[in-house]
Structure formats: C-alpha cells, structure tokens
C-alpha positions in Angstrom: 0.0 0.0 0.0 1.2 3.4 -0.3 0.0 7.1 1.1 -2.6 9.4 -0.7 -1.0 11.2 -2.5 -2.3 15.2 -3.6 -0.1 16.9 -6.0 0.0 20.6 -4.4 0.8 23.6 -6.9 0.3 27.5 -7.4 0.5 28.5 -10.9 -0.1 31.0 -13.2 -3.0 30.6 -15.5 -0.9 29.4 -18.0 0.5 26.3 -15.9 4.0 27.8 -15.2 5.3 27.6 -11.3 8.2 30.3 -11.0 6.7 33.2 -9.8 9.1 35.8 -10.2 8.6 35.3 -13.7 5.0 36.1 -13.2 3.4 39.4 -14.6 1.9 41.5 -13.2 4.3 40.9 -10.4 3.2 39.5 -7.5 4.3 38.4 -4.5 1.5 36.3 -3.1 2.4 33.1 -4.5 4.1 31.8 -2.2 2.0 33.0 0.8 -0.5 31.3 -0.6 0.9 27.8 -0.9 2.1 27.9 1.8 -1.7 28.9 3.8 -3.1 25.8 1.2 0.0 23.3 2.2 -1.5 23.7 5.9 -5.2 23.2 4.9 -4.2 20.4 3.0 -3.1 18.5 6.4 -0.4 16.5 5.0 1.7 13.8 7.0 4.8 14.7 4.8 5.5 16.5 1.7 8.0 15.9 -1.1 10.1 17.7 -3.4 13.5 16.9 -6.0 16.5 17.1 -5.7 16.8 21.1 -7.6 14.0 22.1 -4.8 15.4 20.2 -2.3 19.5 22.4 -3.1 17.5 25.6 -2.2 17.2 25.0 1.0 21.1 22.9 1.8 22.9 24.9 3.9 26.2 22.4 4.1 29.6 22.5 2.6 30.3 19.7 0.2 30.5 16.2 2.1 34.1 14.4 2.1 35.5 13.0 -0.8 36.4 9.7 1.0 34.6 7.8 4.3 35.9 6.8 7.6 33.9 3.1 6.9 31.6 1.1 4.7 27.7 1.6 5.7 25.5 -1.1 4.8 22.5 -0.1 2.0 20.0 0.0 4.9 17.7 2.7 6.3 18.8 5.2 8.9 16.6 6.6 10.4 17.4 9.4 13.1 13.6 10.4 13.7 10.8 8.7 13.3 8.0 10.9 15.2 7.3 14.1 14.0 4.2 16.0 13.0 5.3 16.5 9.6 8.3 15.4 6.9 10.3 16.2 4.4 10.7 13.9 2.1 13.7 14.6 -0.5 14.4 12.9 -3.7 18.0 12.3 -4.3 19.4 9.5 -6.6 22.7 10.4 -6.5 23.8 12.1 -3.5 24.2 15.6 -4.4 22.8 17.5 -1.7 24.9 18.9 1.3 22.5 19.2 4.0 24.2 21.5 6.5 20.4 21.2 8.7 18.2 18.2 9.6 15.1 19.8 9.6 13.2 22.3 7.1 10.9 24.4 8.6 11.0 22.3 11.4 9.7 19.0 9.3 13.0 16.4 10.2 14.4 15.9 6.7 14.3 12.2 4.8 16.2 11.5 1.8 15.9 8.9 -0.6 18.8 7.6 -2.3 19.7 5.1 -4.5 22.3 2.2 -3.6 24.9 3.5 -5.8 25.1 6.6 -3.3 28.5 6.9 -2.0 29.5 5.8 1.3 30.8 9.7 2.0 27.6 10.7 1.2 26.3 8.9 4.0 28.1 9.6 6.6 27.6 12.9 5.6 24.1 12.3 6.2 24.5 10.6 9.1 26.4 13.8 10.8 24.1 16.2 9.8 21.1 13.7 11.6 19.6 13.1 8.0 17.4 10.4 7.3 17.9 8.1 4.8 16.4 4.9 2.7 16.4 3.5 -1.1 14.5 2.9 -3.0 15.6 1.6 -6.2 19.6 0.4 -7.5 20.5 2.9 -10.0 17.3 4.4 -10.8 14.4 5.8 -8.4 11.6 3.5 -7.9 8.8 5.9 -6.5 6.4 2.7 -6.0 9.0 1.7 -3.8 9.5 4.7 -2.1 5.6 5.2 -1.3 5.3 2.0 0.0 8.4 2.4 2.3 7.2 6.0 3.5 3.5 4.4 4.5 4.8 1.1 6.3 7.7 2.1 8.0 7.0 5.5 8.9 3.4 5.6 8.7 2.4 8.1 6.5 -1.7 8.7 5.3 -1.1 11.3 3.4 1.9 13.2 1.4 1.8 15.9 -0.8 3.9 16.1 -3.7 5.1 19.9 -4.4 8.2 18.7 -6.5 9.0 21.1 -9.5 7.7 20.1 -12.8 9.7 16.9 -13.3 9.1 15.5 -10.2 5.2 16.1 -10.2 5.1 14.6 -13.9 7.1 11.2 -13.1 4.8 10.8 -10.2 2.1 11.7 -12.5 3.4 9.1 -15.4 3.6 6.4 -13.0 -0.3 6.3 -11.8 0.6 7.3 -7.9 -1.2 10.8 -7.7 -4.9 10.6 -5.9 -5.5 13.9 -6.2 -4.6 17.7 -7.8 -4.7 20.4 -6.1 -3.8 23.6 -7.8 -4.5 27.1 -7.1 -4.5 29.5 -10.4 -3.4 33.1 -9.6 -4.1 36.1 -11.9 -1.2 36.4 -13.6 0.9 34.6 -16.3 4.3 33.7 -17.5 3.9 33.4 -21.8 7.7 32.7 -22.2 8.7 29.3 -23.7 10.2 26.6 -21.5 9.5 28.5 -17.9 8.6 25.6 -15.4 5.8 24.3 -15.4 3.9 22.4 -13.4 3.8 19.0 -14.8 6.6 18.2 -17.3 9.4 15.4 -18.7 12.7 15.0 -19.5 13.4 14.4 -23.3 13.6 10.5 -23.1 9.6 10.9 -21.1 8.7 13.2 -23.6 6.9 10.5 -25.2 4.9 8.4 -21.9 1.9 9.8 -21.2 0.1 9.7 -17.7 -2.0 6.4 -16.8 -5.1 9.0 -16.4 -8.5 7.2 -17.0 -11.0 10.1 -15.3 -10.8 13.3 -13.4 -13.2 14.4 -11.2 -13.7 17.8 -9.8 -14.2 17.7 -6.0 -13.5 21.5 -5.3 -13.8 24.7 -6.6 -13.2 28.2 -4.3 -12.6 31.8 -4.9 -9.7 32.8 -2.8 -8.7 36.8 -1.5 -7.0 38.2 -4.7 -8.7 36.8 -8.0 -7.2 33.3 -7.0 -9.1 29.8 -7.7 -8.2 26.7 -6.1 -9.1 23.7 -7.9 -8.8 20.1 -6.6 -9.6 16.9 -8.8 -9.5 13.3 -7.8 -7.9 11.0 -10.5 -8.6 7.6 -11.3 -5.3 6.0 -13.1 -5.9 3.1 -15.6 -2.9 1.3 -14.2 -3.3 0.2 -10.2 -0.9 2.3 -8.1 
C-alpha cells in the first residue's frame, strides 16, 4: 500500500510555477501555498532534488569515508508531526540542517550513493532509505514511506519533473492547484507538470478526473482540486 497522494501547486493561469517570472508581479504566490499546504493537512510532503538544493545549507561532504555503511535505512527520527521527504538518486545534496521548517528531513537515495555521502548524512542527523539500484523506484518509495513511517497522506510539491514522473507512473490521488491572476507566456519557464526528453513521449495512466472542489480565494485566485482515477493500479 502506499499514502494518498495530492499533488499541491500554485500556478499562473498558464500552468508555469516560477513566480518571479509572473506578470503582473506578485508576490502572493508563495503565501498562498504555503496557507493551502496547511489546509491540506499532510503527514509529509516531497520535493527533488533542484528544490530540495534551495534549502542545503552544508559544505560539500568528504570526498572519502571513515567506513563502509551497509545499503539500509537510517533513520534518526521517526515521530514528528510533519516530513520532508527529499528525492536524491545520487547524493548531491549537502545538507548542513536536519530539519526544514522544522519537518525532520528524509532523503531517498539510490544504492549507488557513496559511502561519504552517507556519513555525511549521518552527521548532519539526516534520514535516509532507497528505493531503487541505480534508478528511483517511486512505487518503492511510497510504499516504504506508508509502512515504516506511517504516512496517510503526502503531498507532492516537486517542481515540474518530479510532479510529472509521479504523474506518469499512476501514484497521484488527487490535484490540487490554485490559479493566480497572472501569467508567464515565455517558452520553457517551469511548469507544473513536465518530462525529460527521453519521457517526452509516456503519457500519464489518467483514466478520469473528477472535480471535488472549486473556491474563490482573497486576490482573484481559484483553487481547484480533482480526484484522479489511473488506468494502471498504483
């Protein structure tokens, strides 16, 4: 089994997510995801690795490690009233904090991660799991994240790669997306589902959407939220 999942998003009427690139200019955006992320009650939330370097604070880890660690969990917090859940394959990100916004951090890796990375990890009091050997399996992940930590109920507020592989693979429940007055109209700004070039091609396992919600918000805002039905069992 795995969490329901809500894909949470503030866009511009045109579907793009960077809101400095908005016009007119605003700077409500990100109030306002943040107000909806707390109505939304989530147990965790999760975001990529390029979200997830905005927030690193940390030098660069050590090139070498002082031991081996075993491709296990570690876990250095399991009770919390919120998490951050981080997606990163690789290893890149230099924590320098535990927590964001107070929500412990958890990163998941895959087994090709470095041992340095690790115990990088490990000093900074990061979480950590895999899910997948070279490649992130996010059906994996989901069902990690719901039996081992417990989580009902994670919201996915990824940029647009992130929210589209989720997307692709049939594990979204539900949208919710709040459209501000304003737009974007350049090519390639983010957006708030989108692919890589290889992806380009996979389309989403969508078999139904079904409006659930609609509100006026202060400002010209709209919030929508849809429940999806995937044609493929999540």
């Amino acid at each position: 089994m795995k969490p329901y999942v809500i894909c949470h998003m503030v866009a511009s009427v045109d579907g793009r997510i960077l809101h400095s690139r908005w016009r007119p200019e605003t700077r409500d955006g990100g109030a306002l995801f943040e107000r909806l992320h707390e109505r939304l009650k989530g147990d965790a939330w999760l975001i990529g690795r390029v979200t997830g370097e905005e927030f690193a604070k940390g030098s660069p880890y050590a090139a070498q490690a002082e031991r081996t660690y075993p491709r296990e969990p570690w876990l250095a917090r399991r009770e919390a009233a919120a998490l951050g859940i981080v997606l990163d394959a690789q290893g890149k990100i230099a924590w320098g904090r535990a927590e964001i916004g107070g929500d412990p951090i958890v990163v998941v890796l895959t087994k090709e991660v470095t041992d340095a990375h690790l115990e990088g990890l490990r000093r900074d009091g990061v979480s950590y799991f895999f899910a997948g050997e070279r490649a992130l399996d996010l059906h994996a992940a989901l069902e990690f994240l719901h039996h081992e930590l417990g989580i009902e109920r994670l919201l996915i507020e990824g940029g647009g790669h992130v929210n589209g592989a989720f997307l692709r693979a049939g594990l979204i429940d539900e949208i919710s997306l709040a459209l501000c007055p304003a737009v974007d109209g350049a090519q390639g700004a983010p957006s708030v589902f989108d692919s890589n070039t290889a992806e380009s091609q996979r389309r989403a396992p969508l078999s139904g959407m079904q409006l659930s919600s609609c509100e006026v918000l202060e400002g010209g805002a709209v919030w929508l939220r849809y429940r999806l039905t995937n044609a493929v069992r999540a």
